[in-house]
N, C-alpha and C positions, 0 to 999 in steps of 0.2 A: 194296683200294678199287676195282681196275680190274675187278676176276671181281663185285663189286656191282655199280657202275656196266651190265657188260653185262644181269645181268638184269635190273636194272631197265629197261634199252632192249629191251630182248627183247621184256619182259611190259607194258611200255606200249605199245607199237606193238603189238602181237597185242592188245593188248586196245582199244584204239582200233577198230583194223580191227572186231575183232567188236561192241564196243559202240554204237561210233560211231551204228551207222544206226540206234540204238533211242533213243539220247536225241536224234538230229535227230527223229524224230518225234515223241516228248513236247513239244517245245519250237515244235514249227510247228505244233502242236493242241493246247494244253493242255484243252480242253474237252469234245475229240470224242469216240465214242464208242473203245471200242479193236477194232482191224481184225483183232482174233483173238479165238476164243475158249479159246485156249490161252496160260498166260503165259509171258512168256519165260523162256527156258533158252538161252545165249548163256556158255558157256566156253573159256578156255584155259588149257590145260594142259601142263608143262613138264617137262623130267626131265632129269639132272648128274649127275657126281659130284663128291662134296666130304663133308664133315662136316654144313653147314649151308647154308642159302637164300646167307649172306652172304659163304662162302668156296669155293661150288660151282660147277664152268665150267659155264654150261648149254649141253646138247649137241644140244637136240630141243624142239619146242615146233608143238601143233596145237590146233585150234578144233575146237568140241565142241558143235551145238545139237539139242536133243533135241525139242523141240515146233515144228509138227507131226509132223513128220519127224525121223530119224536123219540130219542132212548135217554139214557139214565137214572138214576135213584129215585128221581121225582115221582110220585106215587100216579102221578098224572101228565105226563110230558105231555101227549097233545094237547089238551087244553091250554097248559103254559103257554107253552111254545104260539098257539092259537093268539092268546093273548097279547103274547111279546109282538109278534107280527101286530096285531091290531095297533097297538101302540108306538109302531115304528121301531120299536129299542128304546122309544124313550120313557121312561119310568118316570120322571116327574110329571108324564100329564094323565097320571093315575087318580082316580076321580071318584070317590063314594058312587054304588050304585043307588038309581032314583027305590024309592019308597022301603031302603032298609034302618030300622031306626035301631039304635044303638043307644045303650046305658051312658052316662056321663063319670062311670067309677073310672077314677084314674088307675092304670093298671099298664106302665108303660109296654110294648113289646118293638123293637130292634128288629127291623131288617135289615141285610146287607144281597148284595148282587156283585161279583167279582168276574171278569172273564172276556171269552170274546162274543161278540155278537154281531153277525153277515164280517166278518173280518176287521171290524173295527173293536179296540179296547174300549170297555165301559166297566164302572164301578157307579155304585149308587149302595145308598144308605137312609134310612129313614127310620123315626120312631112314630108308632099311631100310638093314641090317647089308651087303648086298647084292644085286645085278639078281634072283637065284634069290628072295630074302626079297620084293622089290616083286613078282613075278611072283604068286608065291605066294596072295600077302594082293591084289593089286589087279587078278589075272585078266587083261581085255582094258583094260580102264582104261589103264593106264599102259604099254601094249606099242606102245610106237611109236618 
C-alpha cells in the first residue's frame, strides 16, 4: 500500500505541475480563440522497479512536452519527442531494436506515461523483463 501510495503522489504532483497551466487556461477562457497552433503534448513519465505500477518503488520521474518545442526535464526531449512522433503516440507498438541482445536475468523495471499527447489523453504502463529489455524497445524514451 505504501510503494502505491508513493506513486500515486509522485504522478499527481508531476502531473499537476505539468497539467495545471493548461486547464487554468481552459477555464479562464472557455470561448477564446487557442493561443497555439500546435496542441498540446504536456507528459510525465516515470520508471521503478517492481513487477507492477502497484508494487513498484518509483525511482525517476520527468516531464516531456513536445509542441512547439522539445522542452522539459527529460534529459533528452528531442529524441523522445522524435520517438513519440515515430510512433504515432502509440506506445504499445514499441518493438525491441534489430540485433540488441539482452541477459534473460529477471530484474523487473515499471514504466508509466501519463498526460496529453497532440491534444488527446493517453496513459500507458508497462513492465520489461529488465533496464537492457526497456532500453532496447523504448531507445531515448524511458532513459532517464
Amino acid at each position: 500500500m505504501r510503494t502505491t501510495a508513493r506513486w500515486a503522489a509522485a504522478l499527481g504532483l508531476t502531473a499537476a505541475a505539468v497539467c495545471g497551466p493548461l486547464t487554468g487556461a481552459a477555464v479562464a477562457a472557455p470561448g477564446a480563440a487557442p493561443s497555439s497552433l500546435y496542441a498540446p503534448s504536456a507528459l510525465v513519465l516515470t520508471t521503478g522497479h517492481g513487477n507492477d505500477v502497484a508494487t513498484a518503488t518509483p525511482e525517476r520521474a520527468v516531464t516531456l512536452s513536445c509542441a512547439p518545442t522539445a522542452t522539459g526535464t527529460h534529459p533528452a526531449p528531442a529524441e523522445a519527442c522524435a520517438e513519440l512522433r515515430g510512433l504515432n503516440g502509440d506506445l504499445d507498438a514499441l518493438k525491441p531494436a534489430d540485433g540488441v541482445m539482452c541477459t534473460k536475468v529477471y530484474d523487473p523495471v515499471v514504466v508509466t506515461l501519463q498526460g496529453v499527447w497532440q491534444g488527446q489523453r493517453v496513459s500507458y504502463e508497462h513492465t520489461f523483463g529488465n533496464t537492457c529489455m526497456r532500453d532496447a524497445a523504448a531507445g531515448s524514451l524511458f532513459a532517464f
